[in-house]
C-alpha angles and dihedrals in degrees: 000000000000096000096055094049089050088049094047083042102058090036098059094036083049094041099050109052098189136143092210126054131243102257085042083053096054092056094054075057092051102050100042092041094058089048083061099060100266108132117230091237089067088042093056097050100042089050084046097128099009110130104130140045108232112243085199095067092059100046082061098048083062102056108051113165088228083066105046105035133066127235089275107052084041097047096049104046094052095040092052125150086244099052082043100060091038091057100053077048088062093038086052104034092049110028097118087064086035104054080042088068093026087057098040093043107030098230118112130262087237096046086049095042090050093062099043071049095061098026089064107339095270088325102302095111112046106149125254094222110131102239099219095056092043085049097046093046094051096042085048091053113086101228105070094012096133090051103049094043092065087045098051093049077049092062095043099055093047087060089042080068101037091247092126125006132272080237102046123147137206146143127324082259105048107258118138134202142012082305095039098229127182117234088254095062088042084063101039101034106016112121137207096208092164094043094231099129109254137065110246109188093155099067105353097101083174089060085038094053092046106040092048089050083038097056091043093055099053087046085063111266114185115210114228104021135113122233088218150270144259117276140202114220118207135237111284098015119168103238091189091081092058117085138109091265097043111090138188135159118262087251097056093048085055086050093056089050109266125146148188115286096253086040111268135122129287121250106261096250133143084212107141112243144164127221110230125189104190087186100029134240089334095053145058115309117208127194109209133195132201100287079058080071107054085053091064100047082065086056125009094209120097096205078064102041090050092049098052095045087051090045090049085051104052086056097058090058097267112143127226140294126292101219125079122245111248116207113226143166123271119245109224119218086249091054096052090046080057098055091040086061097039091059095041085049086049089052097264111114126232093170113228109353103242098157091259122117096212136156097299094042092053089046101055084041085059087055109051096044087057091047091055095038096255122137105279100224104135088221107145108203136116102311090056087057096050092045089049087053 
């Protein structure tokens, strides 16, 4: 019994490095919150009970499978025959409410179905995390303080005016609802469909339907047109020109040489595009187009993105992939962190190693395989770490 309170004790004093603490935090809320318009009536009962921040929660902010998995054990679970089928179930059991929102907001029933897919598998996995608790842990913690404050005064303010419970639950994270939505979005995007006063994302599927076709259309959505397709790059292809922020249009990636997945030609269209390899010069490439990145806007992981714009289209009748799944070795956080001091140790820098293979870490990747005649491909996996080793 000792053992496990010292343990809880130096977890959460090592965890939250933070010079207030967390009562004193609260009150900041508090504070803030009620300059804002939020009544102390709704502040007192939604901090009832909250005397600790969760050390569970951030053990969990820190292992994100978009973080810890390649493009294949991500992919696969999430594109699954199960979530398929389920899917086509959703699409046929509810396409009176779903052509509603496709028709309003110009975005598709199975683009919106895929996301509601991959948010809580169609709704039946929301989380049962009481929000407040997830929202005041994060915004206590120092690494995405800034972020989850305003969440967490977000929240606050949608049950000051009986949009959401007091009790309401979500995610560890602080999503809510079928679309997993932050409080933020709820705010932004959320929408009564049914007029009834609130935004029920949990069991309205009529306010699902609309605030995730809502939120895709102010991202940009573009009706009609597609968020891309799977591509074949040839031999001896130059992978420094793939990447999210390298575009070119669909013509002159024919004329370099890049096909369709399953080998035949691509469309004639001066479309703008970019050329991504999640898993590098060995895996699936992808050419994606601007509703790409919409999708994105919703998450800002790949892995995910990918995975909803396969899953939509799976749903639209489209078959599988062409390429074939490679199994390869997980990469812990500790590992990446590995190979993040390794190359700012070799003179490419990675920024400060934090276990998370971003933006910086892929680019001076990128780097050093083209300094020692590798395929630069940025793609940090198994054989980087070996190399590295």
């Amino acid at each position: 019994m000792f053992l496990r309170f010292f343990c809880l004790v130096f977890l959460t004093t090592s965890v939250f490095a933070n010079s207030d603490s967390f009562d004193d935090f609260l009150d900041q809320i508090r504070k803030s919150a009620i300059e804002q318009g939020v009544s102390k009536s709704t502040i007192d009962q939604a901090f009832s009970g909250l005397t600790a921040p969760d050390p569970s929660i951030i053990s969990k902010d820190g292992a994100q499978a978009e973080f810890s998995q390649n493009f294949w054990h991500y992919f696969n679970k999430r594109v699954s025959k199960t979530r398929i089928n389920n899917g086509n179930d959703t699409l046929k059991q509810n396409a009176s409410l779903l052509n509603k929102s496709s028709q309003k907001y110009g975005v598709p029933a199975y683009v919106i179905v895929a996301f509601l897919g991959l948010e809580s598998n169609y709704g039946n996995y929301m989380g049962n995390e009481r929000l407040i608790q997830s929202l005041a842990t994060l915004a206590y913690d120092p690494r995405r303080s800034k972020f989850f404050t305003r969440e967490l005064i977000a929240a606050l303010k949608l049950m000051d005016n009986n949009t959401i419970p007091i009790d309401a639950t979500g995610s560890w994270a602080g999503a809510m609802g079928a679309v997993q939505f932050m409080p933020t979005n709820v705010l932004a995007y959320g929408i009564d469909a049914n007029k009834d006063g609130k935004v029920n994302l949990w069991n309205d599927k009529e306010d699902i339907y609309a605030s995730a076709a809502n939120f895709l259309n102010k991202l940009g959505w573009k009706k009609g047109e597609k968020w891309g397709r799977e591509a074949l790059i040839p031999k001896n292809f130059d992978y420094r020109l793939t990447g999210l922020k390298n575009e070119k249009t669909v013509n002159e990636w024919a004329a370099l040489g890049v096909l369709k997945g399953n080998g035949a030609a691509l469309p004639k269209s001066n479309f703008k595009a970019s050329l991504i390899v999640p898993m590098g010069h060995k895996g699936p490439a992808f050419l994606v187009y601007r509703n790409f990145d919409v999708i994105m806007g919703w998450n800002r992981s790949i892995l995910y993105a990918l995975s909803v714009a396969h899953l939509s289209d799976r749903l639209n009748g489209a078959g599988r992939l062409s390429a074939k799944p490679l199994d390869e070795a997980l990469l812990s956080k500790e590992d990446i962190m590995q190979i993040q001091n390794t190359l700012n140790l070799l003179g490419y820098d990675t920024g400060t190693p934090d276990g998370m293979a971003g933006p910086k870490t892929r680019e001076a990747t990128r780097q050093f395989q083209s300094d020692i005649g590798f395929v630069a491909d940025g793609y940090v996996g198994y054989e980087l770490f070996q190399q590295l080793q």
